[in-house]
PDB file of N, CA, C and O in Angstrom:
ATOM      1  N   UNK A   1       0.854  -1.171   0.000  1.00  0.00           N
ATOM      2  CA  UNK A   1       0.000   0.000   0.000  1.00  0.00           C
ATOM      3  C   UNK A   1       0.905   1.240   0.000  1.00  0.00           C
ATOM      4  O   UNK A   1       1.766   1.405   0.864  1.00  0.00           O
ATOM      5  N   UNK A   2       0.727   1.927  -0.790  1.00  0.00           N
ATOM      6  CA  UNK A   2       1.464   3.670  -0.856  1.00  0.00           C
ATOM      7  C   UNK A   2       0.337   4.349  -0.528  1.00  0.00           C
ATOM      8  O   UNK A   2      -0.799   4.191  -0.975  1.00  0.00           O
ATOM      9  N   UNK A   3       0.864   5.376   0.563  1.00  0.00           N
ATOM     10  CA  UNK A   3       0.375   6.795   1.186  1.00  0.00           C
ATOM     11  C   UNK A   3       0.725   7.811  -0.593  1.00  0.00           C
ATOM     12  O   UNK A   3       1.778   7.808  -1.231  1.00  0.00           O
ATOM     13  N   UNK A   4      -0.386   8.437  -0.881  1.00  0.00           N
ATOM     14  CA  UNK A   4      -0.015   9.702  -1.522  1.00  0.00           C
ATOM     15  C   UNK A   4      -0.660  10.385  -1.036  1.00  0.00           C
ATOM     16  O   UNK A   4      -1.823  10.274  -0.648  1.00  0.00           O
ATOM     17  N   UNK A   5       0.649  11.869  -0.976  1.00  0.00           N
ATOM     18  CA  UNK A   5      -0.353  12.953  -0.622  1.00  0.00           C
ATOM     19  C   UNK A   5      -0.950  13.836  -1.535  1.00  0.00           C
ATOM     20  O   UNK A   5      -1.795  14.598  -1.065  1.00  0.00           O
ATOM     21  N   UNK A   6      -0.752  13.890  -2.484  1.00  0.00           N
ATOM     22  CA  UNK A   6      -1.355  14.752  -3.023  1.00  0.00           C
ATOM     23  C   UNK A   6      -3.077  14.107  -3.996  1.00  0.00           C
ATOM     24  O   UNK A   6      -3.768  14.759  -4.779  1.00  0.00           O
ATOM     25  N   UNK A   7      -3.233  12.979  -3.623  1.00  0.00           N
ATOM     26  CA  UNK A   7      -4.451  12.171  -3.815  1.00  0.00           C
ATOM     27  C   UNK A   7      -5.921  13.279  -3.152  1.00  0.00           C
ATOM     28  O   UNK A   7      -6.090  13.484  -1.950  1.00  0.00           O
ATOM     29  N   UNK A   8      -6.704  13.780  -4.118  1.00  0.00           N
ATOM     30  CA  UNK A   8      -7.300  14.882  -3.307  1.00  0.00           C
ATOM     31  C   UNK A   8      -8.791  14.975  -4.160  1.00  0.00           C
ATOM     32  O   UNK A   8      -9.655  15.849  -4.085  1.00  0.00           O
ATOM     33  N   UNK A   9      -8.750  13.750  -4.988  1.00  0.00           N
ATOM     34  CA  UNK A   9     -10.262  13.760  -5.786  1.00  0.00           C
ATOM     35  C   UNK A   9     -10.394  12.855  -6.632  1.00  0.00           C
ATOM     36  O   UNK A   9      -9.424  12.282  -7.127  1.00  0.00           O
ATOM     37  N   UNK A  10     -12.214  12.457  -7.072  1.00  0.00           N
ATOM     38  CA  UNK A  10     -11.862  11.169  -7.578  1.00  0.00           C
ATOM     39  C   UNK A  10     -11.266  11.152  -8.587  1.00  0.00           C
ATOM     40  O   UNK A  10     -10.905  10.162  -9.223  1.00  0.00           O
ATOM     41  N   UNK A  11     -11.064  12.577  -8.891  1.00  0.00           N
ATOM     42  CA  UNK A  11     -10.191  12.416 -10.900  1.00  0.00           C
ATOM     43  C   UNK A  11      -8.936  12.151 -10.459  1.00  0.00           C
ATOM     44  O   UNK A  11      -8.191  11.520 -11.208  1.00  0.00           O
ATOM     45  N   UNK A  12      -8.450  12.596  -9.117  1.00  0.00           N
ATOM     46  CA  UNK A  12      -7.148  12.195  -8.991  1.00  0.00           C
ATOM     47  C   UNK A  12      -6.620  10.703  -8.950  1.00  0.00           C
ATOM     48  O   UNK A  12      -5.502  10.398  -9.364  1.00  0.00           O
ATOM     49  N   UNK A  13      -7.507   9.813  -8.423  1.00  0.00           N
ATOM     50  CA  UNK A  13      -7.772   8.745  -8.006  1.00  0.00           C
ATOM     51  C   UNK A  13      -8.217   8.112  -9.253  1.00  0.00           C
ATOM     52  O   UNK A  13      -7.184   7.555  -9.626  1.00  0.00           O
ATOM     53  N   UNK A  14      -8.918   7.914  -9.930  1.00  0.00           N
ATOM     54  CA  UNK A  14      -9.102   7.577 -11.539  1.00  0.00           C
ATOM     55  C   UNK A  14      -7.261   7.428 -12.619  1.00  0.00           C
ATOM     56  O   UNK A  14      -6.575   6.486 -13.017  1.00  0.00           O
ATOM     57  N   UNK A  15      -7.166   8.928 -12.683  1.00  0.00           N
ATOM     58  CA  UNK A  15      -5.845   9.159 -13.029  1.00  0.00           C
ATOM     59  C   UNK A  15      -4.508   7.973 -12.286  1.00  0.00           C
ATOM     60  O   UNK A  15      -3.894   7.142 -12.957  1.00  0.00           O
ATOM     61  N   UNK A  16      -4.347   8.182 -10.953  1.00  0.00           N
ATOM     62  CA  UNK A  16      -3.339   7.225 -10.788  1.00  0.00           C
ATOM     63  C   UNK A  16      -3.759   6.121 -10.582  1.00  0.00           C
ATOM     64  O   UNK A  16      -2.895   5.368 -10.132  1.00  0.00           O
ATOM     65  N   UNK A  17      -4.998   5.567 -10.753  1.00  0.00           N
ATOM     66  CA  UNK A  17      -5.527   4.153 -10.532  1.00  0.00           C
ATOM     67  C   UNK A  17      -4.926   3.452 -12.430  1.00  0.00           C
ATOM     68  O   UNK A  17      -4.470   2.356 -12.754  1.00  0.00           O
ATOM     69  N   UNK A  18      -5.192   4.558 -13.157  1.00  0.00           N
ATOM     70  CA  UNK A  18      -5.006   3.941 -14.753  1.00  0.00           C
ATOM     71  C   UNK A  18      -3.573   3.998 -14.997  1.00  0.00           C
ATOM     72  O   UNK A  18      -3.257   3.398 -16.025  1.00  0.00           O
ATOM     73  N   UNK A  19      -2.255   4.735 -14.134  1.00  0.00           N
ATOM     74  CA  UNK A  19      -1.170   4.876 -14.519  1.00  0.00           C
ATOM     75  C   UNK A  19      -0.618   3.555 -13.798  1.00  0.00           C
ATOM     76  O   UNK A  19       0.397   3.082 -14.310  1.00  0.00           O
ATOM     77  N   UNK A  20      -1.025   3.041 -12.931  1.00  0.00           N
ATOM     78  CA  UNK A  20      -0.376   1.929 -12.392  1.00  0.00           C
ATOM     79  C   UNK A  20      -0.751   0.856 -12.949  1.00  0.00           C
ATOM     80  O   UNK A  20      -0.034  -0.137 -13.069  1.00  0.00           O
ATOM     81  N   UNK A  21      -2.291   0.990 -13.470  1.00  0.00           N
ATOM     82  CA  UNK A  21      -2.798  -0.468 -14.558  1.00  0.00           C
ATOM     83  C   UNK A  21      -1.725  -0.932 -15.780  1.00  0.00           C
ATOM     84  O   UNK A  21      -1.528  -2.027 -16.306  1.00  0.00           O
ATOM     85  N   UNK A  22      -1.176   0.283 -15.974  1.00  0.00           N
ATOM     86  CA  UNK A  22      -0.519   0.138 -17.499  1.00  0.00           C
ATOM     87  C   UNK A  22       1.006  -0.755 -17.032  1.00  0.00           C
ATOM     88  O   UNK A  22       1.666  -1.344 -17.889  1.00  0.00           O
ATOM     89  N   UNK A  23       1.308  -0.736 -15.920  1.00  0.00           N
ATOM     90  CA  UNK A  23       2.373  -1.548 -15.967  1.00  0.00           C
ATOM     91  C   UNK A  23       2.154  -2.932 -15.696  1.00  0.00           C
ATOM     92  O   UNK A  23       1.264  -3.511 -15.074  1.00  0.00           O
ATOM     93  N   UNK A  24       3.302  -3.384 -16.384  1.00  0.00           N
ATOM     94  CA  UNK A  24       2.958  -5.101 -16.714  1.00  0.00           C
ATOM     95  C   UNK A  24       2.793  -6.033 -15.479  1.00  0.00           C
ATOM     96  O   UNK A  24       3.529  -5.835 -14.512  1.00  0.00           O
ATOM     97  N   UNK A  25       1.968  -6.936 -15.450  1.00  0.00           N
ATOM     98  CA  UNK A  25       2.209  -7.512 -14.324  1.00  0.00           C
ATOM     99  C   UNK A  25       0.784  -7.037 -13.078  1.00  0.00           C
ATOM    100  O   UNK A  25       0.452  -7.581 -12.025  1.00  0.00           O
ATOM    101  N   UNK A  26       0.382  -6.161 -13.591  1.00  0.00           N
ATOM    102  CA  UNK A  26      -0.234  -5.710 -12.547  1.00  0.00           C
ATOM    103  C   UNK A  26      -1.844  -6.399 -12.462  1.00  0.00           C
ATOM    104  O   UNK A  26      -2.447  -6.471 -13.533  1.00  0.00           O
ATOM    105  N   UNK A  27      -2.658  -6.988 -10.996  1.00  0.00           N
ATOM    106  CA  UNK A  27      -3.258  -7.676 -10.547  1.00  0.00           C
ATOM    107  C   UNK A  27      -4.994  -6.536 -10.912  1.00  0.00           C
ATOM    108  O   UNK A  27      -5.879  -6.560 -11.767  1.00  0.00           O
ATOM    109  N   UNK A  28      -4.714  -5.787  -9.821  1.00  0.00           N
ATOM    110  CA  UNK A  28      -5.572  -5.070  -9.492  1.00  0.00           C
ATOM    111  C   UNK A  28      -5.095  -3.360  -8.132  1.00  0.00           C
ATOM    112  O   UNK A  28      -4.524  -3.276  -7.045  1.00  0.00           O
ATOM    113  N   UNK A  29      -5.535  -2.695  -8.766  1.00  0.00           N
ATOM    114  CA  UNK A  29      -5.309  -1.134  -8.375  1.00  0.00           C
ATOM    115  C   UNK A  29      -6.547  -0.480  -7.636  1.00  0.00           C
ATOM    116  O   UNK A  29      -7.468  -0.006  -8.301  1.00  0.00           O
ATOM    117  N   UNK A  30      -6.556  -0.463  -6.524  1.00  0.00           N
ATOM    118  CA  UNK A  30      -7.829   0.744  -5.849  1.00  0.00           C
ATOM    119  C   UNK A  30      -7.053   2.213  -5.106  1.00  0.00           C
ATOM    120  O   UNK A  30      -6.271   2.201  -4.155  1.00  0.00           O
ATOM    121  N   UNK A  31      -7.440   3.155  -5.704  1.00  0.00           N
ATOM    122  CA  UNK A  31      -7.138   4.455  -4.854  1.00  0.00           C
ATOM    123  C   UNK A  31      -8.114   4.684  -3.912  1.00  0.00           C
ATOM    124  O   UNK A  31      -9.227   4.165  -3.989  1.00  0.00           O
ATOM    125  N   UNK A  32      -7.813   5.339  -3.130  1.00  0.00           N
ATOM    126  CA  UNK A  32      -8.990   5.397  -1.712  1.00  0.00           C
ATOM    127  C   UNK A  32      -8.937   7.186  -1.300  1.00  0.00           C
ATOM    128  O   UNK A  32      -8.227   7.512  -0.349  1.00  0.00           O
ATOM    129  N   UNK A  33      -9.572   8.071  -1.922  1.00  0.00           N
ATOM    130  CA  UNK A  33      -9.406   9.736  -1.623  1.00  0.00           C
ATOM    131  C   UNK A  33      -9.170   9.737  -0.272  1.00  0.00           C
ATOM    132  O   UNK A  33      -8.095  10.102   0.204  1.00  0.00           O
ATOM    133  N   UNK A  34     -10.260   9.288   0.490  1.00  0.00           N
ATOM    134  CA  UNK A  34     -10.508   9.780   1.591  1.00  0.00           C
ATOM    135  C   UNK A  34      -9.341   9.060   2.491  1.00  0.00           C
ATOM    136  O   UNK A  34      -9.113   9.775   3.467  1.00  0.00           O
ATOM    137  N   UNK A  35      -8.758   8.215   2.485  1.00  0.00           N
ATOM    138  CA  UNK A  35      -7.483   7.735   3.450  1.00  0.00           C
ATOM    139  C   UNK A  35      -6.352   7.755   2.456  1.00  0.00           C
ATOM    140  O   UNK A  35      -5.420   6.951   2.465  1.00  0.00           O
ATOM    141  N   UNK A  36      -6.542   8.944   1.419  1.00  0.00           N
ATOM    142  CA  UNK A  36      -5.314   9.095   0.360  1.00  0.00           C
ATOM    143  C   UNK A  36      -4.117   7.829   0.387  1.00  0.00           C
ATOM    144  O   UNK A  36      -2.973   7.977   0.817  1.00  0.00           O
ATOM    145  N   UNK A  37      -4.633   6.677  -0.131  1.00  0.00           N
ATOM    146  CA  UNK A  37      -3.881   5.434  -0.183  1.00  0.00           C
ATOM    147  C   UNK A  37      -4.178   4.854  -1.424  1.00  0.00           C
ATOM    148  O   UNK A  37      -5.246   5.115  -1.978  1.00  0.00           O
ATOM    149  N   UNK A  38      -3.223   3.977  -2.001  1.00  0.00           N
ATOM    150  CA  UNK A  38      -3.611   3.305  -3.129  1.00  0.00           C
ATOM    151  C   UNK A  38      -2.946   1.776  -2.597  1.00  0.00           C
ATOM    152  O   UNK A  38      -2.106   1.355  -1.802  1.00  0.00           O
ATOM    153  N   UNK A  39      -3.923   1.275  -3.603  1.00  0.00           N
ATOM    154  CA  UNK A  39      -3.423  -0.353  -2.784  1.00  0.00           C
ATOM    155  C   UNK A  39      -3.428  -1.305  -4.247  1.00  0.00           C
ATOM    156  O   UNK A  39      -4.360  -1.377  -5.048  1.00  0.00           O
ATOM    157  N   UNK A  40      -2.488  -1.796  -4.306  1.00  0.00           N
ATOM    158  CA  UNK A  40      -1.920  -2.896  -5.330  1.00  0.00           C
ATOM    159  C   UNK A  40      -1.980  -4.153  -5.317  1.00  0.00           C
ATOM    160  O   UNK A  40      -1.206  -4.673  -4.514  1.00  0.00           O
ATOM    161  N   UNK A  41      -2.675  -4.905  -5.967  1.00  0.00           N
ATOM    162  CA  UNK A  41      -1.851  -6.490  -5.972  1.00  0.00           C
ATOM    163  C   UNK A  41      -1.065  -6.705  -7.349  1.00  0.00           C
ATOM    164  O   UNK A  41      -1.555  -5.995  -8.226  1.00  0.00           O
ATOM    165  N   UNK A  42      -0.024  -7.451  -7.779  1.00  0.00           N
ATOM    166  CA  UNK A  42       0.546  -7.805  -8.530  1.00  0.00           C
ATOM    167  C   UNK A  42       1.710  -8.930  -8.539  1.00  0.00           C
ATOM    168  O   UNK A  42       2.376  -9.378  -7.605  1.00  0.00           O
ATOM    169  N   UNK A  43       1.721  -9.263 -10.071  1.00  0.00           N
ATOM    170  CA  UNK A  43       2.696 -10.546  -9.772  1.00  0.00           C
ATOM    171  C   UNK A  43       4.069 -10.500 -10.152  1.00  0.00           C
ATOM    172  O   UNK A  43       4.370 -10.259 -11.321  1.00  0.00           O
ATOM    173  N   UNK A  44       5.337 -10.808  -8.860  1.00  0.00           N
ATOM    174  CA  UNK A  44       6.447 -10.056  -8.077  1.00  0.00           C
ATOM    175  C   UNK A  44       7.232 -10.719  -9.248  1.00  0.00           C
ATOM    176  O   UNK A  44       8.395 -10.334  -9.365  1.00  0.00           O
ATOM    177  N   UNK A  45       6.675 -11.887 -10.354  1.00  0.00           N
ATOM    178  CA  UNK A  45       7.728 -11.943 -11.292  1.00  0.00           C
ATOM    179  C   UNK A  45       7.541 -11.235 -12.303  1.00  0.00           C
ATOM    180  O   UNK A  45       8.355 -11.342 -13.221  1.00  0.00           O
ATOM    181  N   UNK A  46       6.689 -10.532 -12.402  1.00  0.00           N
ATOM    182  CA  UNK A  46       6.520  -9.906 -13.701  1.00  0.00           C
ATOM    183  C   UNK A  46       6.877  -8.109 -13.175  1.00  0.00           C
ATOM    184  O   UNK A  46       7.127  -7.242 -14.013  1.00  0.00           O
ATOM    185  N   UNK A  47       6.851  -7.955 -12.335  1.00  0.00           N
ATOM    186  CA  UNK A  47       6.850  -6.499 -11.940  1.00  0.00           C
ATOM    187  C   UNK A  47       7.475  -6.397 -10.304  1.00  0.00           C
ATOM    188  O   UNK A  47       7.402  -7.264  -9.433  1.00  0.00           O
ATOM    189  N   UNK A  48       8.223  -4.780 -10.205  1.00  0.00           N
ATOM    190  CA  UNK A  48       8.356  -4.591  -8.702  1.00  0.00           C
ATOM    191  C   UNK A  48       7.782  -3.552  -8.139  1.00  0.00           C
ATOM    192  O   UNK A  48       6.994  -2.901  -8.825  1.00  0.00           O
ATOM    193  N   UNK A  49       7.997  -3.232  -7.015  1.00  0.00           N
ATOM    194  CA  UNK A  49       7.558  -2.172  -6.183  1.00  0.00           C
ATOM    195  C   UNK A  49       8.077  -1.153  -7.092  1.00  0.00           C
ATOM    196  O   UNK A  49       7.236  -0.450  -7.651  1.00  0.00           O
ATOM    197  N   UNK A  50       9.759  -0.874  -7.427  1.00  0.00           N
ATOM    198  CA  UNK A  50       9.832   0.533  -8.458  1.00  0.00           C
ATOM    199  C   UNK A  50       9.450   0.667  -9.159  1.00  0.00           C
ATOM    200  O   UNK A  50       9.325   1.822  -9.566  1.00  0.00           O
ATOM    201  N   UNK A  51       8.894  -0.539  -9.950  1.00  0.00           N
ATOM    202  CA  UNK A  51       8.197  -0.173 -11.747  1.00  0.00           C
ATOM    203  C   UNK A  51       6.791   0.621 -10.765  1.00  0.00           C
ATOM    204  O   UNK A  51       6.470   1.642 -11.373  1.00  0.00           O
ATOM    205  N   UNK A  52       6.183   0.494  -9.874  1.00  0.00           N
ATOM    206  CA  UNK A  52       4.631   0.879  -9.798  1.00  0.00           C
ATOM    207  C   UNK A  52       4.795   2.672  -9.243  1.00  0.00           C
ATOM    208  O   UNK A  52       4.137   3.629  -9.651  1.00  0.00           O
ATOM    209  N   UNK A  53       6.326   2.657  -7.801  1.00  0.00           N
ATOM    210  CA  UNK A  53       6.638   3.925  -7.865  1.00  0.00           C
ATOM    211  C   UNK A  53       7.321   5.011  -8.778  1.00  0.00           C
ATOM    212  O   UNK A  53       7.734   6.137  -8.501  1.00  0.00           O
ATOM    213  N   UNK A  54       7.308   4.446  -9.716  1.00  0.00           N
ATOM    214  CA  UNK A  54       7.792   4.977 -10.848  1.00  0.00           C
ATOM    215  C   UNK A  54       6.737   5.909 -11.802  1.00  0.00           C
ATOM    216  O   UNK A  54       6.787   7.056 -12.245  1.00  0.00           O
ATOM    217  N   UNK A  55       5.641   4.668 -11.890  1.00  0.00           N
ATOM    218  CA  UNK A  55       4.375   4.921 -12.703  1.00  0.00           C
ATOM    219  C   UNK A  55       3.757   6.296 -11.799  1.00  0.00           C
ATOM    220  O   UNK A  55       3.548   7.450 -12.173  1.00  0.00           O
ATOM    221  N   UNK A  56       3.570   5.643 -10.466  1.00  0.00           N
ATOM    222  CA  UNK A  56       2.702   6.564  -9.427  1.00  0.00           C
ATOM    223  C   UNK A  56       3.393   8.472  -9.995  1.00  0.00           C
ATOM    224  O   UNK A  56       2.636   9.331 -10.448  1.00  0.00           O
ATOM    225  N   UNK A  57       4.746   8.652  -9.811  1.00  0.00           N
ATOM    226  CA  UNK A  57       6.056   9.864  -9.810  1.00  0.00           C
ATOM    227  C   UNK A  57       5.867  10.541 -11.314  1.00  0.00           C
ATOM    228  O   UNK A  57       5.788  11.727 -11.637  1.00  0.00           O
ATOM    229  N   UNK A  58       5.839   9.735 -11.841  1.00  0.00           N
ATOM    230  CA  UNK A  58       5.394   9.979 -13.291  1.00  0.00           C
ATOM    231  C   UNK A  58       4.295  10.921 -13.820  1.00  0.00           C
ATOM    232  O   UNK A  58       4.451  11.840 -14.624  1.00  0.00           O
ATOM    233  N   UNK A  59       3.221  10.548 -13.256  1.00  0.00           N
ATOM    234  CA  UNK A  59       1.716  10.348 -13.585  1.00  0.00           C
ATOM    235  C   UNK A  59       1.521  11.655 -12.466  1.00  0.00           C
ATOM    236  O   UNK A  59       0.406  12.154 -12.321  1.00  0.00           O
ATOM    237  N   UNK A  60       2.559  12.090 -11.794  1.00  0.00           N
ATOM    238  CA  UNK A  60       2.345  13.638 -10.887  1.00  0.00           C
ATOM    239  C   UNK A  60       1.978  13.761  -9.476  1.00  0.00           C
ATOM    240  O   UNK A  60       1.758  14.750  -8.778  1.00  0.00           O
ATOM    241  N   UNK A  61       1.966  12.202  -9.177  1.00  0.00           N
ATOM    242  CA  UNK A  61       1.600  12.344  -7.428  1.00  0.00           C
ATOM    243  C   UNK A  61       2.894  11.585  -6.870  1.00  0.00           C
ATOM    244  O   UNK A  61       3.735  10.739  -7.176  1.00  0.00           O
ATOM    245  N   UNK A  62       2.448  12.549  -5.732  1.00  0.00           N
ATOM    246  CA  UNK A  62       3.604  12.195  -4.603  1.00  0.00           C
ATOM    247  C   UNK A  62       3.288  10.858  -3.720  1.00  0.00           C
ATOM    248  O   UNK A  62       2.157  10.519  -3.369  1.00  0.00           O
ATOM    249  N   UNK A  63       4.645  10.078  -3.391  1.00  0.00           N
ATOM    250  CA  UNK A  63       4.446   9.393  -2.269  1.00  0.00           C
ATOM    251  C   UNK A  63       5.023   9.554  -0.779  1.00  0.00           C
ATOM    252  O   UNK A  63       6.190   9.702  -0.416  1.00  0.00           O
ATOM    253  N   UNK A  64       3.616   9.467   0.112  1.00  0.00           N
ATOM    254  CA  UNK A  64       3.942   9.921   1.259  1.00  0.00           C
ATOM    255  C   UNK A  64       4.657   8.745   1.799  1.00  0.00           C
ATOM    256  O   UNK A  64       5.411   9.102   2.704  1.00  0.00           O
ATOM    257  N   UNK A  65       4.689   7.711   1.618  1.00  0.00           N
ATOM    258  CA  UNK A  65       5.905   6.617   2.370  1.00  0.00           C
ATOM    259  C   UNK A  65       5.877   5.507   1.831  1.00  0.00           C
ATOM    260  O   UNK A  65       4.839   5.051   1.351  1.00  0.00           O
ATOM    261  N   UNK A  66       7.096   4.835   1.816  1.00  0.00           N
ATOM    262  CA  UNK A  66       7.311   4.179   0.143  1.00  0.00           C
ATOM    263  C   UNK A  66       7.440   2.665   1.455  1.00  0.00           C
ATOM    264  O   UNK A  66       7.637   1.518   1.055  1.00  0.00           O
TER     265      UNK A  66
END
């Protein structure tokens, strides 16, 4: 689970829910506004934790703790 802070609406939440879909490997993505969290499943041979903080940094939001 990554803290972002700057997660602040559902377009925001839409937006980095679709930037983390696009990387390979990936299970399933929920952003959560209101406890500004996003939560991941994915599979650890096809993808890592940096490919998703990468996507998240990218795509314009911050992470509050990695």
């Amino acid at each position: 689970m990554f803290q972002i802070s700057n997660l602040n609406s559902q377009d925001d939440a839409e937006k980095i829910t679709q930037a983390v879909l696009g990387v390979w490997g990936i299970g399933q993505a929920e952003a959560n506004v209101s406890q500004k969290t996003l939560l991941l499943s994915f599979d650890e041979r096809m993808a890592s934790i940096q490919d998703f903080t990468q996507a998240i940094k990218e795509s314009g939001y911050e992470i509050a703790s990695e």
